[in-house]
C-alpha positions as a printed Julia matrix, in Angstrom:
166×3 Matrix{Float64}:
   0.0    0.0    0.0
   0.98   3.65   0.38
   1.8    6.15   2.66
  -0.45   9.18   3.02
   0.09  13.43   3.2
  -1.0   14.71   6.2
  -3.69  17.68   6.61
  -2.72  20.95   7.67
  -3.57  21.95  11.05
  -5.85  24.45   9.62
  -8.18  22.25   7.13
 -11.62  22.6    8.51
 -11.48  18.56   7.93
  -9.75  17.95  11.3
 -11.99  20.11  12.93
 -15.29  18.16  12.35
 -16.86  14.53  13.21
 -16.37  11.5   11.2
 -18.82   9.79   9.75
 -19.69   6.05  11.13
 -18.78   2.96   8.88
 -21.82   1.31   8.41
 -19.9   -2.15   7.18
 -16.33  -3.5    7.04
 -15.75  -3.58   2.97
 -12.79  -4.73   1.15
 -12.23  -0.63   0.68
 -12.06   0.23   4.37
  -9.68  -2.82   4.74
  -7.32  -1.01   1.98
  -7.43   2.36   3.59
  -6.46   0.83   7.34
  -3.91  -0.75   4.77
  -2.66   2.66   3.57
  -3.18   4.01   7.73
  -0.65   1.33   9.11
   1.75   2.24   6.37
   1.43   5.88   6.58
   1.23   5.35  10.49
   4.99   3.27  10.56
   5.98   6.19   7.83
   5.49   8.52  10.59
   6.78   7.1   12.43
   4.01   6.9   15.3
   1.61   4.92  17.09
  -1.75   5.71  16.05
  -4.0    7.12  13.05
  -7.37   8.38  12.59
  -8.41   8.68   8.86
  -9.51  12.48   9.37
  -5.76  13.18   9.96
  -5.04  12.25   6.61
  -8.47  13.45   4.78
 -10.88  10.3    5.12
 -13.9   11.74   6.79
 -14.81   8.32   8.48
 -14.36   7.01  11.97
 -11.4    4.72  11.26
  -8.6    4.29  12.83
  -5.18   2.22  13.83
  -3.16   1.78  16.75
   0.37   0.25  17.33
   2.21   0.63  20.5
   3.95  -2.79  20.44
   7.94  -3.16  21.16
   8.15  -5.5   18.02
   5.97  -3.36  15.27
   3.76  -5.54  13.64
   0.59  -5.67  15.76
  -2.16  -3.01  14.9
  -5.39  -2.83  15.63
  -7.77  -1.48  13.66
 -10.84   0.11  14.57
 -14.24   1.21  13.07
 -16.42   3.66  15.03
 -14.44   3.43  18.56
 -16.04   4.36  21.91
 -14.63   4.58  25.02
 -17.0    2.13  27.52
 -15.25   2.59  30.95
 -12.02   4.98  31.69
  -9.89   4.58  34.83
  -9.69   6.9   37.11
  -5.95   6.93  37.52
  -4.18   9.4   34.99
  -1.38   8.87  32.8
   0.78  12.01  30.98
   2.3   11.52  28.02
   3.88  14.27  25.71
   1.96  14.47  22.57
   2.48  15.51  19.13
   0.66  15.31  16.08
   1.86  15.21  12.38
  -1.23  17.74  11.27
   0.55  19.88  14.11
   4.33  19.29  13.29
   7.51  20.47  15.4
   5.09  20.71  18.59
   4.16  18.7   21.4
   2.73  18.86  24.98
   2.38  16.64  28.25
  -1.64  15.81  28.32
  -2.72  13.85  31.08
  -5.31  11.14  30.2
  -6.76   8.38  31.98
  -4.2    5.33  31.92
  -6.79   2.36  31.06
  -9.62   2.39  28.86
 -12.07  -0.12  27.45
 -13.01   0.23  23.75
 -15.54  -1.29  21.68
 -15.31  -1.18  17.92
 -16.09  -2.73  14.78
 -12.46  -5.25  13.92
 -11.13  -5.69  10.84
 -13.76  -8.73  10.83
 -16.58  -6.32  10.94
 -17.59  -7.58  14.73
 -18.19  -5.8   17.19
 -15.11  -6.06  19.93
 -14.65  -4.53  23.33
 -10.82  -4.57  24.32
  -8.79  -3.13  27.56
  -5.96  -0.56  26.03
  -3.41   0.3   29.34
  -0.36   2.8   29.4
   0.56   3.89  25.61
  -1.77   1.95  23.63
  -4.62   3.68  25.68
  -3.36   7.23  25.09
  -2.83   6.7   21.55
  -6.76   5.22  21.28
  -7.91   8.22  23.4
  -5.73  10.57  20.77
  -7.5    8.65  17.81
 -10.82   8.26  19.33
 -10.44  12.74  19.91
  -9.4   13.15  16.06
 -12.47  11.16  15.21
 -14.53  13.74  17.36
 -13.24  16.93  15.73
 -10.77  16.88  18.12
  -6.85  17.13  18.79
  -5.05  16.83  21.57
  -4.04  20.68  21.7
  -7.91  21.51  22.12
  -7.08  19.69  25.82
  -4.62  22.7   26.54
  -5.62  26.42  27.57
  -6.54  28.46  24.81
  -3.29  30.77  25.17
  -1.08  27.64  24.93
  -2.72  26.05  22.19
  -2.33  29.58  20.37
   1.32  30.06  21.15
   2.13  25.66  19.99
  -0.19  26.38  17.06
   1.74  29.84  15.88
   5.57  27.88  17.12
   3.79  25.04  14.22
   3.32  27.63  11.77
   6.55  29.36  12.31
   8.78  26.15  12.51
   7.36  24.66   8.38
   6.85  28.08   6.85
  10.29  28.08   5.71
């Protein structure tokens, strides 16, 4: 498969829901394809299709030692959070040159349609449950500077801008 381009930051796309996959077809199986690949391109440990222009709630996640071992998702909701928090620094590629520490919770459980199209609830802990939580926010409209104050996200959004105009 292929590796992806990105969207800008500023592309009204990133800033908007997905729409639900109704079915698992041999198409959505070639874009997670293209996801993974663009994902390890990256490289990084999770993809939501809005990040890279497919307006559908889709998306991968690898935070394995050994690559090799995503998991891809179809319309992902969180069922249960833990209460204990975990930060990690995040960055985006539709943000690039920029991160920040966001504190999420440290456990989740997920259910989503699998690359079989059935419905799965799994337990995500440490990593691999802040990169779901990342996805499962781009799939909302949302990225993880909208978790920040308003000033910093303005000052890591201008640094963005600043850093790949040249």
């Amino acid at each position: 498969m292929a590796a992806r381009a990105f969207l800008p930051y500023a592309d009204p796309r990133l800033h908007r829901p997905a729409a639900p996959v109704a079915e698992i077809t041999e198409s959505v199986r070639m874009i997670w394809d293209d996801m993974v690949d663009t994902m390890e391109a990256m490289p990084g440990v999770g993809l939501a299709a809005p990040q890279i222009g497919i307006m559908m709630a889709l998306a991968v996640v690898d935070a394995s030692g050994p690559r090799g071992q995503a998991v891809r998702m179809a319309n992902p909701r969180i069922l249960h959070a833990s209460v204990k928090l975990r930060e990690h620094e995040e960055a985006s590629p539709n943000l690039p040159g920029v991160s920040a520490p966001i504190s999420r919770p440290r456990a989740v459980t997920v259910r989503f349609l699998n690359q079989d199209g059935v419905e799965e609830d799994r337990d995500f802990v440490g990593l691999w449950a802040t990169s779901v939580q990342h996805q499962i926010d781009h799939l909302a409209g949302r990225m993880y500077v909208d978790h920040l104050t308003p000033l910093r996200r303005k000052m890591l959004v201008a640094r963005s801008v600043k850093l790949h105009r040249r």
